[in-house]
N, C-alpha and C positions, 0 to 999 in steps of 0.2 A: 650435383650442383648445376651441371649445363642442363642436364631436364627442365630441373626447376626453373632455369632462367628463360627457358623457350617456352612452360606453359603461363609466365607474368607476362610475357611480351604478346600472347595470345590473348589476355585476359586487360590488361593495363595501354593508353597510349601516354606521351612523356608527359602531358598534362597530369596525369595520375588516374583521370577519367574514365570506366571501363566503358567497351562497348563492342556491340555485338560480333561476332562470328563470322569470317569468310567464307567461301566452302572451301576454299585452299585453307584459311583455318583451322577448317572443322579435320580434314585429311590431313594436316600434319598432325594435328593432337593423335588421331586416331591411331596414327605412327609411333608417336611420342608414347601413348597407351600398353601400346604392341611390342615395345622395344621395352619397356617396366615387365608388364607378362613374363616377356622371354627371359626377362635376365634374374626374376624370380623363381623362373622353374630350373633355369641352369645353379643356382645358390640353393634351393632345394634339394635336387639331386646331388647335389657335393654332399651337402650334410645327412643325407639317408642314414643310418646304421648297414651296415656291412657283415652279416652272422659269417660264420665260419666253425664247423662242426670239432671239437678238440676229442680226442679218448685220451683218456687217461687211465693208468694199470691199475686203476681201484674200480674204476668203469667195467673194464677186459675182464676182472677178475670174476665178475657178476657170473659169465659166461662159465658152467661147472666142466670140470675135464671129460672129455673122452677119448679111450685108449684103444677102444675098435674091440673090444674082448668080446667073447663069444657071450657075456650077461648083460654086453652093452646095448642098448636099442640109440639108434643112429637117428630114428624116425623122430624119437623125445628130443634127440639132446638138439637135434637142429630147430624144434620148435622153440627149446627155450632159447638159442639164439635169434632167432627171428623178434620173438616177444622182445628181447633187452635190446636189442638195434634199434626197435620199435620205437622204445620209450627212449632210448638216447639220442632218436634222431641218427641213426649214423646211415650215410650213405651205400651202397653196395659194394664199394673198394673199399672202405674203411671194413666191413664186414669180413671180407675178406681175409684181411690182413688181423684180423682182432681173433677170429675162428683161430687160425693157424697156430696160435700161440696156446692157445687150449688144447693142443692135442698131444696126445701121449700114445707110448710104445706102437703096435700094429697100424694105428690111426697117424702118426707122426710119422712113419716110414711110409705107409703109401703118400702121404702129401709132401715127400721128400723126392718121392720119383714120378708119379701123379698130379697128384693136388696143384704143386708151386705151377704146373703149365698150363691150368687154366684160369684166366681171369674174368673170366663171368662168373658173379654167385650162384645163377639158375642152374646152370650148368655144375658146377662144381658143387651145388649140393645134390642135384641126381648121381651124379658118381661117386660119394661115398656111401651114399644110401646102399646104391646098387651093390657094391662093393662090403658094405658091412650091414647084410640084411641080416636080421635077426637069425641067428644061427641055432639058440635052442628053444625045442620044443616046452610046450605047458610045464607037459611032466615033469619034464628036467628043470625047468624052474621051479616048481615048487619043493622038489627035493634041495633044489642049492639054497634056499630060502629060507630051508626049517635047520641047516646049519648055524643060522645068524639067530644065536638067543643070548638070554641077558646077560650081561659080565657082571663080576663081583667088585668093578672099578665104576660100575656105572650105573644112573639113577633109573627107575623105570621109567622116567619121564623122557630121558634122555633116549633109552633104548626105543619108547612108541616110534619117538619123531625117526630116528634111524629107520628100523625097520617099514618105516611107511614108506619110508624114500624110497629102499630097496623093493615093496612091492610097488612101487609105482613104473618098474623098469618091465615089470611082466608086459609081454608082446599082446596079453590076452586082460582087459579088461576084468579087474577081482571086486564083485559085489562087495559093499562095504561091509555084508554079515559077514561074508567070511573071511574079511581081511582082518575083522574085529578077530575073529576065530584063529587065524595064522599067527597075530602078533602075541594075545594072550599062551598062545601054544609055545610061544619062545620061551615065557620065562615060568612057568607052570612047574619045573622041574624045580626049581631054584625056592620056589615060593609054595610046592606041595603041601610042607608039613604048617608053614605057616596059613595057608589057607585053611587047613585042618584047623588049624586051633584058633583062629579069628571066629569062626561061627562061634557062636553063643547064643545061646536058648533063653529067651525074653520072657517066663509067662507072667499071664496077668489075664482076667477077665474069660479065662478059658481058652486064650489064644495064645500061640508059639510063633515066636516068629526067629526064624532063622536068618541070621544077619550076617554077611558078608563083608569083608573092609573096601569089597571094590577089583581088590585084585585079581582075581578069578570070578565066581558067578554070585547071586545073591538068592534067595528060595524062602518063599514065606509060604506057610502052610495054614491055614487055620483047625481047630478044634470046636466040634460041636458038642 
């Protein structure tokens, strides 16, 4: 209200009559201008939005366990924390503290005597890397690999997605032929006699074609 009544008394004299401008005036308006500006950038900045980054244990949970074991590769499981921090936005202290709670047996004991003393994340994820570098060789994974085949409680579609996961832990990059080749390999035993007796012989027109359901391989032959 007092603004308003210094720019009528600038603009109006008590006649009602307006008329022109001082340059004392014109410098106080300029002031009277200047003091509106300011007191709308101060009532702007009060009303900003204010973010502040929340985790929540359905967020953390995104984050898959690791337990430091000798088939665990340290190098993945930190990328996919990186990636989920990524996408939640979480700052490098919150990372910190969200990591910690994922961790299990060997991997839980060293950041019991380790880990809790260092609070930089760059730092603190070179020393478990360092700490739990890939301990087994190719070979030996592919032997602990061909352990994991199909259950008689689970669906093949169920056992694909598992075992993919599980080759995805290999320290050695698996061509997708022959991870196709590993997975089929799990449950081949289970599904022998049934692949055996899924082929059936189609003829018609002089040609044979040999028809598999999918589960193992498929082989079309023709006849001349």
């Amino acid at each position: 209200m007092q603004l308003q009544k210094k720019l009528n008394q600038f603009h109006e004299d008590n006649s009602g009559q307006y008329k022109p401008f001082s340059q004392q005036g014109d410098a106080d308006l300029k002031n009277i201008l200047l003091q509106i500006a300011e007191t709308q950038s101060q009532i702007a900045q009060k009303m900003s939005p204010t973010f502040q980054i929340f985790s929540t244990s359905d967020t953390c949970n995104a984050i898959p366990l690791f337990g430091g074991n000798k088939t665990d590769n340290a190098t993945e499981w930190i990328k996919q924390v990186e990636r989920i921090a990524s996408l939640a936005n979480w700052s490098q202290n919150l990372m910190l503290v969200n990591e910690s709670t994922r961790l299990r047996g060997p991997a839980q004991n060293w950041h019991k005597v380790v880990g809790k003393n260092i609070n930089n994340w760059i730092e603190w994820r070179e020393k478990i890397s360092e700490h739990f570098m890939n301990r087994m060789s190719f070979a030996e994974f592919i032997m602990y690999q061909s352990q994991r085949t199909l259950k008689s409680t689970e669906t093949i579609c169920d056992y694909i997605y598992i075992k993919n996961a599980m080759l995805e832990k290999s320290s050695t990059k698996i061509p997708d032929a022959d991870r196709v080749s590993l997975i089929l390999k799990g449950q081949s035993q289970r599904y022998k006699m049934v692949n055996s007796s899924c082929c059936t012989v189609l003829q018609g027109s002089g040609r044979a074609n040999y028809a598999c359901d999918g589960i193992g391989c498929s082989k079309k032959s023709t006849t001349i």
